[in-house]
C-alpha positions in Angstrom: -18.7 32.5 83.6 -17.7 34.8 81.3 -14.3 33.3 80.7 -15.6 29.8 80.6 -17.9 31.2 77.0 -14.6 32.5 76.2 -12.7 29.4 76.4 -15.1 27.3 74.8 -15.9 29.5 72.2 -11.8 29.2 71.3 -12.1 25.6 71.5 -15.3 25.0 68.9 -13.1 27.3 66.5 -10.0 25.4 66.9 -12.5 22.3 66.1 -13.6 23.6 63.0 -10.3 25.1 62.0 -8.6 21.8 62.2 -12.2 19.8 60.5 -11.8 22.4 57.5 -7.8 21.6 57.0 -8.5 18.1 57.4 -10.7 17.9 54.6 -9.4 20.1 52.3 -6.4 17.9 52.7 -8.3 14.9 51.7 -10.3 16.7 48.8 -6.8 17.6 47.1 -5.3 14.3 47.4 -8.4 12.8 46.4 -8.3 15.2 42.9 -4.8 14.7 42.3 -4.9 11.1 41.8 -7.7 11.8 39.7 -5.9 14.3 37.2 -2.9 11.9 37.4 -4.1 8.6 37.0 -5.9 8.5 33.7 -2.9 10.2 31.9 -0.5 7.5 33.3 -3.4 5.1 31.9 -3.4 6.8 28.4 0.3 7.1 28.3 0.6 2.7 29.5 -2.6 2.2 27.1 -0.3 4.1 24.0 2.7 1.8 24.7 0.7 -1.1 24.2 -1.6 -0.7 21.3 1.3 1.4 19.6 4.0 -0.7 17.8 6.1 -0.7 15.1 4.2 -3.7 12.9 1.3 -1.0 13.4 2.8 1.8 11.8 3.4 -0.9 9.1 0.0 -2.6 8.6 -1.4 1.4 8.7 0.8 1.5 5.5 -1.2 -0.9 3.6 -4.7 0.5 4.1 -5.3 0.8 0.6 -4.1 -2.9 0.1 -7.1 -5.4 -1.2 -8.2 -7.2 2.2 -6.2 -10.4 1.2 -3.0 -8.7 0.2 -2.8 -7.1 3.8 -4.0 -10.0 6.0 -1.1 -11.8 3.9 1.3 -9.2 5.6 0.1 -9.0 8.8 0.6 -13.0 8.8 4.4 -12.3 7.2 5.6 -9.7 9.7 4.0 -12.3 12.8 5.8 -15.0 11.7 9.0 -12.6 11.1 9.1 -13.6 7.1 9.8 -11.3 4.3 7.3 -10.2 2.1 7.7 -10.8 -1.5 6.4 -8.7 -4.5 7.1 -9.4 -7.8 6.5 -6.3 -10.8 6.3 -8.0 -13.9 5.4 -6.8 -17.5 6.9 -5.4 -20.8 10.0 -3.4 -21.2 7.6 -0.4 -20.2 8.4 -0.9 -16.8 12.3 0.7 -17.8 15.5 0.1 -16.5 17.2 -0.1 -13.5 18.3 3.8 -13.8 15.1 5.5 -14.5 12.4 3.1 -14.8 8.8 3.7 -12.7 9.0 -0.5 -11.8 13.3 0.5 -10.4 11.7 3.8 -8.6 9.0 1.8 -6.9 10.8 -0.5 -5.9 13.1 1.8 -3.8 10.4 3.4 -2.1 8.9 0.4 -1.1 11.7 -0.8 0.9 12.7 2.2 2.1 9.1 2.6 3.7 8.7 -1.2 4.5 12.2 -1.9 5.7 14.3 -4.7 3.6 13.5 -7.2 6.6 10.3 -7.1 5.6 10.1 -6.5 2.1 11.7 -8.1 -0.9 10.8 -6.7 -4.5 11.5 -8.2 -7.8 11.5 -7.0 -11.3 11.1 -9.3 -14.1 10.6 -7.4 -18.2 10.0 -9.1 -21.0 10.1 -7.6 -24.6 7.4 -10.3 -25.8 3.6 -10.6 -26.9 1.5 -12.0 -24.2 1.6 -15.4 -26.7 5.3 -15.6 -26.7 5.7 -15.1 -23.0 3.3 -18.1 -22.3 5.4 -19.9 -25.2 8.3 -19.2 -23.5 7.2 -20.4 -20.2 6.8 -17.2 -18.9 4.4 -18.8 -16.3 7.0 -20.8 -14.9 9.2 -17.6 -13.7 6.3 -15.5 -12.3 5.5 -18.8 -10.4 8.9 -20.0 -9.7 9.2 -16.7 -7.7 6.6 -17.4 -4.6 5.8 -14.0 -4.4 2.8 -12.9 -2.0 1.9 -9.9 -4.4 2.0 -9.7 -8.2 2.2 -6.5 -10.1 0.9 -7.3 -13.6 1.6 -5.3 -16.4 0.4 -7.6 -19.0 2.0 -6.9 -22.5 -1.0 -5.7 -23.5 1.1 -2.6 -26.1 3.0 -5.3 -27.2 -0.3 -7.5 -28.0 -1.5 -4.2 -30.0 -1.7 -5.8 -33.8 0.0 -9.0 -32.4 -2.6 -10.7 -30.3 -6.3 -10.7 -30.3 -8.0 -9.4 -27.4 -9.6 -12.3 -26.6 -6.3 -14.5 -26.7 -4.7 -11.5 -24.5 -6.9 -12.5 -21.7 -6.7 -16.0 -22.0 -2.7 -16.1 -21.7 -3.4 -13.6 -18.5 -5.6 -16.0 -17.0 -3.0 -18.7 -17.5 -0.3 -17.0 -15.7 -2.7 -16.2 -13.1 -3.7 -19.7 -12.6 -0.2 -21.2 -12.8 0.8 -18.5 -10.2 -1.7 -19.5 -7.9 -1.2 -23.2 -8.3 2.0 -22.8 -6.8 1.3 -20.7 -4.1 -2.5 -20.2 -3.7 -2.9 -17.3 -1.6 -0.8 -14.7 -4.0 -2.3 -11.4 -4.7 -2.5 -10.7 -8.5 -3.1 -6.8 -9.5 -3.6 -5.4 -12.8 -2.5 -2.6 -14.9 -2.1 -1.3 -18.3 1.1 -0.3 -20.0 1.4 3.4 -20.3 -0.7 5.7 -22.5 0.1 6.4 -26.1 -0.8 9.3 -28.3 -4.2 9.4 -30.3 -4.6 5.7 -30.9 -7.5 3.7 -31.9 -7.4 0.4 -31.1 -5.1 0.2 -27.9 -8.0 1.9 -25.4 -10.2 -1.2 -26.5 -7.9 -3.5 -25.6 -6.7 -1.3 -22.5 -10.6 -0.9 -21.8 -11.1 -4.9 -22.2 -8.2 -5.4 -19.6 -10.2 -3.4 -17.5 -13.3 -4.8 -17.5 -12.1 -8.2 -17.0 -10.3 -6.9 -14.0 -13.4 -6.2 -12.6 -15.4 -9.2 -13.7 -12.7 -11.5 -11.8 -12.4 -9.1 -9.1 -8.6 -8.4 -9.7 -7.9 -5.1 -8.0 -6.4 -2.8 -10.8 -4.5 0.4 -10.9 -5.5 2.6 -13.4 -2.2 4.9 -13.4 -4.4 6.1 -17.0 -6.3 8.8 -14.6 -3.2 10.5 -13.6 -1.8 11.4 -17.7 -2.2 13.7 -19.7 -5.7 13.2 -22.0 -4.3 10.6 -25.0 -6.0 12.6 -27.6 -4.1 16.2 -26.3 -0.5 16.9 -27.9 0.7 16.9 -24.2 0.7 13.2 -24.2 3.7 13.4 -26.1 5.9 15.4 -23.5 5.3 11.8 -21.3 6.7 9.2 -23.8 9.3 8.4 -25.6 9.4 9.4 -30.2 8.3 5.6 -30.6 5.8 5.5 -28.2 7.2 2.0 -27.0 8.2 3.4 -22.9 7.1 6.1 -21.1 10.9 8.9 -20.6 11.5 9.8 -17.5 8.6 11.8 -16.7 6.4 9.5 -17.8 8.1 7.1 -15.5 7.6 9.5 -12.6 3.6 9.6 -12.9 3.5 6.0 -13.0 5.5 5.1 -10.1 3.9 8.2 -8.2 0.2 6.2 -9.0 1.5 2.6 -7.2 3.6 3.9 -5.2 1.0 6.3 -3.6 -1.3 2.7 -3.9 1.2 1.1 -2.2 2.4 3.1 0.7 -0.4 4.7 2.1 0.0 8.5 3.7 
């Protein structure tokens, strides 16, 4: 009798021996595919939403809603994107100008299969430039996004305020006649020392920038103070361009507009 508790006893543990292994086995497997399984999903889930055209488009968050829609479309349909800077001879040269810098750093961060930049200076009044049919060019070059510097240092003493506006308005209109969905943007020339008049007109260009709703980049906020001796250090003896470090502030302002970080 006594052997038979024995034996049985030996057999109950064997049962629960081989129960416990059993589902310990089955509790491991069963938390392994747990801690594997959502990190293959995160890691599939990253390879989708992730793609170069999004690390793009994150690039133009500071864009006006328009400009970047405008993009998005460009890159889907594989098409370059055109912008065209456009202004006075305060935009510089090729070697040292803030419009040359800018444009190198755009394509280097947008690629040159998806970006094309133009320059186009003039050394005339707002009046001459419509005269001239300076409307015709800015149109004539389809761009999707207009920088606008609009002669308004070379209107100082030339052109009325007033009239200033008006010949803006016409290239604006003419621009968007031919291609409709272009993107205008605003800016002044850059700063001069202690002047009177100029930050009216600069002011006026302002406000109607924001009356029409024009975004505008006021590159003013990043100079020196116009009334402060420092100004000087920032433009050239005539006051007519910004020198090179004047060019460097103004091209840091767009281009950190531009390509967002």
């Amino acid at each position: 009798m006594k052997a038979f508790f024995t034996t049985l006893l030996a057999v109950v543990c064997m049962g629960v021996l081989l129960w416990g292994n059993m589902h310990w086995t089955k509790k491991t497997t069963v938390s392994g595919n747990n801690d594997v399984s959502p990190a293959v999903v995160v890691t599939k889930e990253a390879e989708v939403t992730s793609s170069p055209a999004d690390a793009l488009l994150d690039l133009t968050r500071n864009w006006p809603e328009q400009a970047a829609e405008n993009f998005k479309k460009a890159l889907d349909e594989n098409r370059t994107y055109k912008i065209l800077l456009v202004g006075s001879a305060a935009l510089g040269d090729e070697q040292s100008g803030w419009a040359s810098s800018t444009k190198e750093q755009l394509i280097a961060a947008y690629g040159g299969e998806h970006m094309e930049v133009d320059i186009q200076t003039f050394n005339l009044t707002s009046l001459e430039f419509i005269d001239e049919e300076g409307t015709a060019q800015v149109s004539g070059s389809l761009a999707d996004m207009v920088l606008f510097e609009p002669f308004t240092l070379m209107d100082n003493g030339e052109v009325t305020i007033e009239n200033s506006l008006d010949n803006i308005q016409q290239v604006i209109d003419g621009t968007l006649e031919a291609k409709p969905d272009t993107v205008f943007m605003l800016m002044p020339p850059h700063p001069i020392y202690n002047a009177v008049y100029y930050p009216k007109q600069v002011e006026a260009l302002k406000n109607y920038a924001e009356e029409n709703e024009i975004p505008y980049l006021d590159h003013w906020e990043a100079w020196p103070n116009t009334k402060t001796e420092e100004i000087k250090e920032y433009i050239t003896p005539d006051y007519s361009q910004p020198n090179e470090q004047g060019h460097e502030i103004w091209s840091k302002y767009v281009t950190d507009y531009l390509i967002s970080k």
